[in-house]
N, C-alpha and C positions, 0 to 999 in steps of 0.2 A: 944545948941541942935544939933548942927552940929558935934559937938565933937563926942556925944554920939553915934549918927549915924553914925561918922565912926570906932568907936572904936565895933561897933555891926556887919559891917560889916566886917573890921578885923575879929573878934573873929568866925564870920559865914562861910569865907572864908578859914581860918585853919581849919575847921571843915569839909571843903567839902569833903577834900579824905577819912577821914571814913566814910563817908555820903556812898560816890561812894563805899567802900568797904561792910557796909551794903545791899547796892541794889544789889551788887556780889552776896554777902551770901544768900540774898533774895532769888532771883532767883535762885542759887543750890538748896535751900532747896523744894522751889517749885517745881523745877526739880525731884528733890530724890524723893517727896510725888507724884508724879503724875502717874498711871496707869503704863506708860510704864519705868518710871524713877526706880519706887516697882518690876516691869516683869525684868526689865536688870538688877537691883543688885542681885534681888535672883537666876537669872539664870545665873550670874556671879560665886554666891556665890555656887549655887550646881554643877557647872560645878571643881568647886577649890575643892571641898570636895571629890567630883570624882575620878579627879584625884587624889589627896593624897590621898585614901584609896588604888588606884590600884596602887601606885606607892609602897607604904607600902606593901601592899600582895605580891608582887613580888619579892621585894628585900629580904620578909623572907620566900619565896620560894626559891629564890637562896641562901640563908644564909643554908636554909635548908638542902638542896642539898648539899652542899659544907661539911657541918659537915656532912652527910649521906658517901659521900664517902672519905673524910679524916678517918673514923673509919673505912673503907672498906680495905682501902689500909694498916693502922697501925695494922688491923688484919693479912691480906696479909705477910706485911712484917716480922714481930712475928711468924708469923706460917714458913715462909723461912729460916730463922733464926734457929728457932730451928732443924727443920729438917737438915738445917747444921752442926746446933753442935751436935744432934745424930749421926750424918755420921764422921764426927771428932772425938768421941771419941769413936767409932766404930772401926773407922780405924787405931788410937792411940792405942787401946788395941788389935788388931790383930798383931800389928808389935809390941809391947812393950815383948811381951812373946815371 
């Protein structure tokens, strides 16, 4: 009988640290279901969404902006351009005759 009762508290004893990590678990989960534990993740959770929407709107306003005036300037440059080689073969055929 002695045997068995220490071979039971053995076997109860190795048991104990997931026992202790159960009542951890326990306790977060009651935490998370509880009034304020439900108020602080969702206002976690729409503060994160928040931001990420305004961090997204921004960067593809700048994205925007950036191809708005890269086609600004590729006009620019195209229209200098030409008006150069007008002026150059203007001026190649004033002196060529």
């Amino acid at each position: 009988m002695g045997e068995l009762k220490s071979k039971f508290l053995k076997k109860f004893r190795s048991n104990e640290p997931s026992l202790k990590n159960q009542r951890t678990d326990s306790l977060i989960w009651k935490f998370l279901n509880s009034s304020f534990g439900l108020w602080l993740l969702s206002s976690v959770v729409l503060s994160g969404v928040t931001f990420t929407y305004k961090t997204y709107s921004h960067n593809l306003e700048l994205k925007n902006k950036i191809e708005e005036r890269t086609t600004k300037l590729d006009t620019e440059i195209s229209y200098r351009l030409s008006i150069l080689n007008i002026g150059m073969y203007n001026y190649s055929r004033c002196f060529s005759s």
